[in-house]
C-alpha positions in Angstrom: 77.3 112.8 157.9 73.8 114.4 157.3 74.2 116.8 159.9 77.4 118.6 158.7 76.3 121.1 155.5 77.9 121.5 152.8 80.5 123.9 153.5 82.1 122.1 155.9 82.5 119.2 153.8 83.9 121.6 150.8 86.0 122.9 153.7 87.7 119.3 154.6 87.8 118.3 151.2 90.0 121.5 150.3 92.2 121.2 153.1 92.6 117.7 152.0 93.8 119.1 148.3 95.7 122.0 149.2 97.5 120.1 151.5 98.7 117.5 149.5 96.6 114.5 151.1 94.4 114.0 148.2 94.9 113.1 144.6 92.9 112.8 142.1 91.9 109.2 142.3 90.9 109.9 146.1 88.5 112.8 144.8 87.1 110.0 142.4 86.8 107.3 145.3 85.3 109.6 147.1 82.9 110.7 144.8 81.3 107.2 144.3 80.6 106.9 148.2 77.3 109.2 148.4 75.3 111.4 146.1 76.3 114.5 148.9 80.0 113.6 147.8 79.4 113.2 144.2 78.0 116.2 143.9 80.5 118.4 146.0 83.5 116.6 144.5 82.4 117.7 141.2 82.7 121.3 141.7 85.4 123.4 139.4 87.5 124.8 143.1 88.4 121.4 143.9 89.1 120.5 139.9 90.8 123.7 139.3 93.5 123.5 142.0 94.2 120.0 140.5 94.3 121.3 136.8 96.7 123.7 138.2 99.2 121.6 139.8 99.2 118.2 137.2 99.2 120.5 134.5 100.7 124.0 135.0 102.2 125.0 131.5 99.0 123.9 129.8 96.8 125.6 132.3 98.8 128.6 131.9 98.1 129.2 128.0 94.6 128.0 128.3 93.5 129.0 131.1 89.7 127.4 132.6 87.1 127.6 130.5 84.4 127.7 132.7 84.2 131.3 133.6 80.7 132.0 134.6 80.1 131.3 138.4 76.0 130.6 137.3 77.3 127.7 135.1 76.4 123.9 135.9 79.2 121.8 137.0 77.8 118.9 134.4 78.6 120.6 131.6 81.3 119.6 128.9 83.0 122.9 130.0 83.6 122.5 133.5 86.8 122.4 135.5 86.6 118.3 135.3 86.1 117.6 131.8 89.0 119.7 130.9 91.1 118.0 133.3 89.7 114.5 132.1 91.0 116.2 128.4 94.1 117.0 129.5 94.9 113.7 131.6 93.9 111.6 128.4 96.0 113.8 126.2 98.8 113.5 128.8 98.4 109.7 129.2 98.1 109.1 125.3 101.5 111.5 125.4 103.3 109.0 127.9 101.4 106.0 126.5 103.4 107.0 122.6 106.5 107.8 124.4 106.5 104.6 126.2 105.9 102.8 122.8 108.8 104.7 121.2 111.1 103.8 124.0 110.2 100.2 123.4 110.4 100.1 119.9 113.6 102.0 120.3 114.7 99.2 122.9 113.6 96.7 120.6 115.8 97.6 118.1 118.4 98.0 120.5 118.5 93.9 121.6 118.1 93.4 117.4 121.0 95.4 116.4 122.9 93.3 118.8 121.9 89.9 118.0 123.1 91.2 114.4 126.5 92.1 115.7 126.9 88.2 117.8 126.0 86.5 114.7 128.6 88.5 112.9 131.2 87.5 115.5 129.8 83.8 115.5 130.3 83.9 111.8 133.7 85.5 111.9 134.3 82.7 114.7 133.2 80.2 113.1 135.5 81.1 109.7 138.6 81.6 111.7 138.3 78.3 113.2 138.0 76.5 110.2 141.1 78.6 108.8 143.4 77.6 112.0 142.5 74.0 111.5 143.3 74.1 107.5 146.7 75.8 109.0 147.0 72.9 112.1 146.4 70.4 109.1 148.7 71.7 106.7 151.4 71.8 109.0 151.0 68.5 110.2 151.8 67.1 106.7 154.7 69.6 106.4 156.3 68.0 109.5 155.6 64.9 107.7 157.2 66.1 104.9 160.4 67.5 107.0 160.6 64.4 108.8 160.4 61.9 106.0 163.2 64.1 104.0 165.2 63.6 107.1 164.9 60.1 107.2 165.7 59.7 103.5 169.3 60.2 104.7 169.0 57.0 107.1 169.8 53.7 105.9 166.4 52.1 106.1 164.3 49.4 103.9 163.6 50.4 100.2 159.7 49.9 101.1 160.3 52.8 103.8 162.5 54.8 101.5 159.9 54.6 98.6 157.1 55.8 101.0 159.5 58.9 102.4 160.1 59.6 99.0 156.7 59.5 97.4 155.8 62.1 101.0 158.8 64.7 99.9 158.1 64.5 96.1 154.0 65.2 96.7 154.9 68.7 98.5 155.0 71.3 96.3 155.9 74.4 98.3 159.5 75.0 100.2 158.5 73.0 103.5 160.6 75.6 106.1 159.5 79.1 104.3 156.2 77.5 104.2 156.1 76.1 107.9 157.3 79.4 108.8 154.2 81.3 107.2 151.8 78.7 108.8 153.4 79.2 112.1 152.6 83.1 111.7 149.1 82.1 110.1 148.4 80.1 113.2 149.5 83.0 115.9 147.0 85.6 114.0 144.5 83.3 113.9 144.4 82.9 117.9 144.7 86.7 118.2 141.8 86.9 116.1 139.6 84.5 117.8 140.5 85.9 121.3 139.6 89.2 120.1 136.4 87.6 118.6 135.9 85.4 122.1 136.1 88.8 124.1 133.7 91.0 121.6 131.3 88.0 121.9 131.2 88.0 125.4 130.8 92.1 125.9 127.7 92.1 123.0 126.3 88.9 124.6 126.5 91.3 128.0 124.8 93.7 126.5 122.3 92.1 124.9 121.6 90.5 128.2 121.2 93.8 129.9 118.9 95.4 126.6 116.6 91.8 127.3 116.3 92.5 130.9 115.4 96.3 130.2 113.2 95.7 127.6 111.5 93.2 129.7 110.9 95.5 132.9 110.0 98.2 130.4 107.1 95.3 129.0 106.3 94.4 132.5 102.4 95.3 133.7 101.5 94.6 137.2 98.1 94.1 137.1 98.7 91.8 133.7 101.7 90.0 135.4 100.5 89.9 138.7 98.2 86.7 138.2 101.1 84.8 136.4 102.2 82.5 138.4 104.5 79.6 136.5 104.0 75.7 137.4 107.7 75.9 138.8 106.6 78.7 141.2 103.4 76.8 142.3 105.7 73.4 143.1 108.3 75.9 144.8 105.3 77.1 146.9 104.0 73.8 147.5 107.5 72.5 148.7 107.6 75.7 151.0 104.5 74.8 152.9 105.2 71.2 153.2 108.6 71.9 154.8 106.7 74.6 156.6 103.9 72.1 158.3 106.8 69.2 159.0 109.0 71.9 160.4 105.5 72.8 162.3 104.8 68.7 163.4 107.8 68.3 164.5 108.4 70.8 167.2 104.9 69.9 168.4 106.3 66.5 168.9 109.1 67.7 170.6 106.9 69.6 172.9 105.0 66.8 173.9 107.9 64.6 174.5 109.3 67.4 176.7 105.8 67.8 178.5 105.5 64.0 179.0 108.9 63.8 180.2 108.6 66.7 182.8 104.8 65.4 183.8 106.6 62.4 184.7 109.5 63.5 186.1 107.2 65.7 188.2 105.3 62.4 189.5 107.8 60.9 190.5 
């Protein structure tokens, strides 16, 4: 490496740029491999093609600052530092933006648990209103019944207890029946319409959850996580693994036995 100089080296490591090989982060990788390197991927060529590429429109109203050719490469105004300013402005940009997304998500999966417990509520209510309705007209066909059987010849213990039923209802039992009937048939409309709403918000909220959660997701955070269930699933994996393993090596040795001694004999 000593015997190349140094504009061979600013040679490969411009080809490298310009055509598209390197990135930033391989500049910086390489720059922490030698002093030679450190101090030849520091200069403002390499920095400003990068400048112009990650960041065009900004490079184009402000254009590099470090215009004198006699100027040191380790000053605050060289080609790097105003790209290092410009990539933490730009990461803080995508950092807030990413934070307003999930935020915005956030709100998202809330406004729908809001709207399930609404429909839970309004299921809940329109259950308890059919079985008022079921109940109700269970004693009016108790009622209609017991008038019937008023007009049978039965007991005068009996007809005192049908009578007692028919005089307790205060409503017309048929125009009343009729109404519950109709009471009853909305209320199943209702709560199918309320079973099928519940069902598309729960959808969605399960689809918000999931997005929300790859949007939370960080693979160098995550990455080490590794759940007990995952560990015994692994565990179980490499135990069938090493049986699966055993036993063919068993059979291979009965088959080897078996052919030695086939052979022999």
């Amino acid at each position: 490496m000593s015997a190349l100089p140094d504009e061979l080296w600013r040679q490969i490591l411009e080809i490298g740029i310009k055509n598209s090989k390197f990135n930033y982060k391989d500049l910086c990788c390489i720059s922490i491999s030698c002093r030679r390197l450190n101090r030849l991927s520091s200069e403002d060529p390499l920095w400003s093609h990068f400048l112009s590429s990650d960041f065009p429109s900004s490079n184009q109203r402000n254009p590099s600052p470090n215009t004198n050719p006699n100027s040191n490469n380790s000053t605050s105004t060289s080609v790097k530092s105003t790209y290092k300013i410009k990539f933490d402005r730009e990461k803080a940009r995508k950092v807030a933006a990413h934070r307003r997304a999930v935020l915005r998500k956030e709100s998202e999966v809330l406004e729908f648990e809001r709207k399930i417990r609404e429909i839970e509520n309004g299921l809940r209510q329109e259950t308890e209103k059919m079985r008022a309705a079921i109940t109700e007209l269970s004693n009016l066909h108790k009622v209609r019944q017991a008038s019937v059987a008023l007009n049978v010849w039965q007991p005068e213990v009996i007809r005192g207890r049908q009578k007692q039923i028919v005089e307790q209802s205060a409503v017309p039992v048929e125009s009343r029946v009729h109404s519950l009937e109709m009471e009853l048939k909305l209320c199943r409309q209702q709560l199918a319409g309320f079973d099928k709403a519940y069902r598309d918000e729960k959808r969605r909220l399960e689809i918000a959850r999931e997005q929300l959660a790859s949007m939370k997701y960080h693979p160098v955070r995550d990455y080490r996580l590794i759940s007990s269930g995952d560990k015994e699933g692994n565990k179980r994996k490499k135990k069938l693994k090493t049986s699966v393993i055993c036993k063919s090596l068993k059979l291979f040795v009965v088959e080897s036995g078996a052919d030695g001694s086939h052979n022999g004999s």
